[in-house]
C-alpha positions as CSV (number, residue, x, y, z in Angstrom):
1,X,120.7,115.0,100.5
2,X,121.4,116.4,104.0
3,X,124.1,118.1,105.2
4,X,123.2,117.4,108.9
5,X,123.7,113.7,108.4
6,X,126.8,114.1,107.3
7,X,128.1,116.8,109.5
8,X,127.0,114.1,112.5
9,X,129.0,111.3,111.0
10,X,132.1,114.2,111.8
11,X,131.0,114.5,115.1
12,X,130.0,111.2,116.1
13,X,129.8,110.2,119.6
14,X,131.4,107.6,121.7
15,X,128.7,104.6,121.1
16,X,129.5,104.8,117.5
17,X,126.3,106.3,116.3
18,X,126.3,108.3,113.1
19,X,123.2,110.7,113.8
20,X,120.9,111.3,117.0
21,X,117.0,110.8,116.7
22,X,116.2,114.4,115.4
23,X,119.1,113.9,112.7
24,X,117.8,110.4,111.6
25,X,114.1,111.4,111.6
26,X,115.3,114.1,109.6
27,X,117.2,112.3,107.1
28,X,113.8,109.7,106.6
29,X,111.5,112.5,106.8
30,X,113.9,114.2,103.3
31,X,113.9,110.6,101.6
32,X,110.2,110.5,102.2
33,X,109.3,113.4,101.0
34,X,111.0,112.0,97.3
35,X,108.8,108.6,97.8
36,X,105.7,110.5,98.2
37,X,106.7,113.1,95.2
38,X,107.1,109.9,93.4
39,X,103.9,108.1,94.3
40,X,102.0,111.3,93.5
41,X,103.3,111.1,89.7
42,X,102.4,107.8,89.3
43,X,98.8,108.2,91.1
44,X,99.3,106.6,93.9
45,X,97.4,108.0,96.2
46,X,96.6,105.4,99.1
47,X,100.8,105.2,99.2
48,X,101.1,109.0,98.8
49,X,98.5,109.4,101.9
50,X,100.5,106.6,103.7
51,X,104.1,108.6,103.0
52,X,102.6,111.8,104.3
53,X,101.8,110.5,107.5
54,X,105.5,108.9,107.4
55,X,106.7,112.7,106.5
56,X,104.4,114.2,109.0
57,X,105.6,111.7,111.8
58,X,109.2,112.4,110.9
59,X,108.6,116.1,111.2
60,X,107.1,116.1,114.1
61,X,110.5,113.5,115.5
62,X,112.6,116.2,113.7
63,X,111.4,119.6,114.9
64,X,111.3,120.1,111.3
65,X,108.5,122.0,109.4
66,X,109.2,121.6,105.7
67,X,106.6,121.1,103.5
68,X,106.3,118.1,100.1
């Protein structure tokens, strides 16, 4: 999936966490992007417009710009 979950869970800090916010948004934002691929095969487009907001949101968290 992504490598910059894992390469936190190497460097995680001392209150145990695995990931900081960016990381984690980052992370959803990836999965989402499947679950709205997903929904748009199977015409679901009320839950595809409701996973692009989640996508868009997680961007936006993640200082990412990636594109479904």
């Amino acid at each position: 999936m992504n490598n910059a979950l894992a390469k936190a869970g190497n460097d995680s800090n001392e209150s145990g966490r695995l990931a900081d916010e960016a990381q984690t948004a980052e992370y959803i934002g990836d999965l989402v992007i499947q679950l709205e691929r997903l929904a748009r095969s199977q015409g679901l487009v009320q839950l595809q417009y409701l996973l692009g907001a989640c996508r868009e949101e997680a961007q936006k968290i993640s200082g990412g710009g990636k594109a479904a």
